[in-house]
C-alpha positions in Angstrom: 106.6 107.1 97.5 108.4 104.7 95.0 108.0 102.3 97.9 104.7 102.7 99.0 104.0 102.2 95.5 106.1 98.4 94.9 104.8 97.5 98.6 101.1 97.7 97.8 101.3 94.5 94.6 104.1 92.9 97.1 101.7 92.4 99.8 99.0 91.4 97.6 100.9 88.7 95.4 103.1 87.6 99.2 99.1 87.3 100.8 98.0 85.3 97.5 100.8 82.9 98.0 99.9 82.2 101.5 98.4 79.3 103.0 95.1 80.3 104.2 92.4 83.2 103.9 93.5 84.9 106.9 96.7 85.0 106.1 95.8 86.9 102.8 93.4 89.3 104.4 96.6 90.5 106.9 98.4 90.8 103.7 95.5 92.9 101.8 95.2 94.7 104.9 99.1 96.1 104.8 98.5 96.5 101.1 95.9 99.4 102.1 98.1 100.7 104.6 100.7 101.3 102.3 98.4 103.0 99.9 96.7 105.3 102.8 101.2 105.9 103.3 101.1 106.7 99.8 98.0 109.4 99.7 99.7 111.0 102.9 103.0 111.5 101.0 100.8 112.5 97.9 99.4 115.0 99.8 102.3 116.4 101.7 104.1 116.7 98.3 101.2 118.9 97.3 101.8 120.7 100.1 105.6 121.7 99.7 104.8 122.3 96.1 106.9 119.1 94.6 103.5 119.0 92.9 102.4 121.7 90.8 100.0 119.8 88.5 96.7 120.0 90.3 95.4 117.7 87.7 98.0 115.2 88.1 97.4 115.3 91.5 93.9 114.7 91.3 94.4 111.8 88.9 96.7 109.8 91.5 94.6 110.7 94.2 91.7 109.3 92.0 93.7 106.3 91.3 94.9 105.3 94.7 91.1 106.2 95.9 90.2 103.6 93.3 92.3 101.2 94.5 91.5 101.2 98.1 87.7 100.7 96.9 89.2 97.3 95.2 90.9 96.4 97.8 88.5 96.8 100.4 86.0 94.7 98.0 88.1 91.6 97.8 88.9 91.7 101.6 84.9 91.4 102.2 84.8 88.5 99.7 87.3 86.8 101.1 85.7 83.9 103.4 
């Protein structure tokens, strides 16, 4: 999870850095991919009960949920 979680800003700030659009959208689109990694871990740790905290749970899931929304967003403005 701890690197599903550093991947996602890596990917973003490596795509930013590139030197064209494309370039940045590949990178935006492995920065979802780790995040949809993440949620799947999320939810398997739910599952074996390394999370008890329903709360918490829902609050990352919300998060990462949130994030994908952004991420999506900038990929469609991205000419």
């Amino acid at each position: 999870m701890n690197r599903c979680s550093v991947s996602v800003p890596s990917n973003i700030a490596e795509g930013a850095g590139r030197n064209s659009n494309g370039e940045f959208k590949q990178f935006l689109g492995i920065a979802v991919g780790s995040l949809f990694e993440l949620e799947t871990q999320l939810i398997i740790a739910k599952e074996v009960m390394l999370i008890k905290d329903i709360s918490k749970f829902e609050e990352i899931s919300n998060d990462i949920t949130s994030l994908l929304n952004m991420l999506f967003k900038l990929k469609l403005s991205i000419k």
